[in-house]
N, C-alpha and C positions, 0 to 999 in steps of 0.2 A: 737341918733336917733334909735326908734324902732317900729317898728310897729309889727301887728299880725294878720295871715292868717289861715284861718280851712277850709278845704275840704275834699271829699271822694274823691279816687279814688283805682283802682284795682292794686293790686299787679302780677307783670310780671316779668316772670324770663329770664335770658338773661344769657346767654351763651359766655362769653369771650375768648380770648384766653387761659388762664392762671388759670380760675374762673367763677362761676356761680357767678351772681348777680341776688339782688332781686330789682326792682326796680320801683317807684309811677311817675307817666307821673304827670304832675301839670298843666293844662288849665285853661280857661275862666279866672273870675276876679280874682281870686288869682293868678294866672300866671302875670296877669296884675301888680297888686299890687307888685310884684316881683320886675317886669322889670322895675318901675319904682324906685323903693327903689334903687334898684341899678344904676339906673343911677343918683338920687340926691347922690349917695354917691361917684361916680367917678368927679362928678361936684364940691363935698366938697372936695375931697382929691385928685381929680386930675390925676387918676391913675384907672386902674382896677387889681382886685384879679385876681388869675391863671384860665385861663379859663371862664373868665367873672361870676366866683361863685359868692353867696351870702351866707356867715355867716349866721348860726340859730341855733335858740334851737329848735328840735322836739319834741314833744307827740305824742303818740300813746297811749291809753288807760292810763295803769297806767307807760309806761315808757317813760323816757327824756332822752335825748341826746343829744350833742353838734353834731353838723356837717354842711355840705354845700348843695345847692342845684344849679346846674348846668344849664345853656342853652343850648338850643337845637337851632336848625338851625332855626325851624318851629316858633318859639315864644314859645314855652311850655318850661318848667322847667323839672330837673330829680330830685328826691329824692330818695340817696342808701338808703336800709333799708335792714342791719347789720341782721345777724342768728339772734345772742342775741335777737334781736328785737323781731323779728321773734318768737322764743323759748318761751320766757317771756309775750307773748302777745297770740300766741296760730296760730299765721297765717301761712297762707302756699301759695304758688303761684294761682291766680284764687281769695282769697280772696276781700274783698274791707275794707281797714282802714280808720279812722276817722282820722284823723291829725290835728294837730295843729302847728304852727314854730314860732316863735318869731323870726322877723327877727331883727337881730345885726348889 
């Protein structure tokens, strides 16, 4: 099963205990799109990932990456998005990236 999600949204940085993260809030119908893929997949397999993740390939311009994107309390999704990323793409916090996920 895979489907695939594209939206914009602004890159925010956050401030952890340990580590700054850089990180994309995920709304409206790809949020949607999300939350549903993962639930036909706890339905198929019976079980949810840590944290109620979902598996994906990102894009960002010309870089890809394996990673998760995470739920929030609210219905929206989080996507970390990595220095590297960052670096190789040319973004800095306040920006807005293009995304793409292939969800796995």
């Amino acid at each position: 099963m895979s489907d695939e999600v594209a939206f914009a949204a602004e890159i925010t940085r956050w401030q952890g205990e340990k580590a700054v993260y850089h990180v994309l809030t995920i709304g409206g119908d790809a949020a949607e799109a999300i939350t549903m893929h993962e639930r036909l997949r706890r339905l198929e397999f019976g079980a949810r990932r840590g944290f109620g993740s979902v598996k994906v390939m990102a894009v960002i311009g010309e870089t890809r990456w394996k990673t998760s994107v995470f739920p929030s309390k609210s219905g929206e999704w989080w996507l970390l998005v990595g220095k590297k990323v960052l670096k190789a793409e040319d973004l800095v916090a306040g920006d807005t990236a293009k995304v793409e996920l292939e969800l796995l």
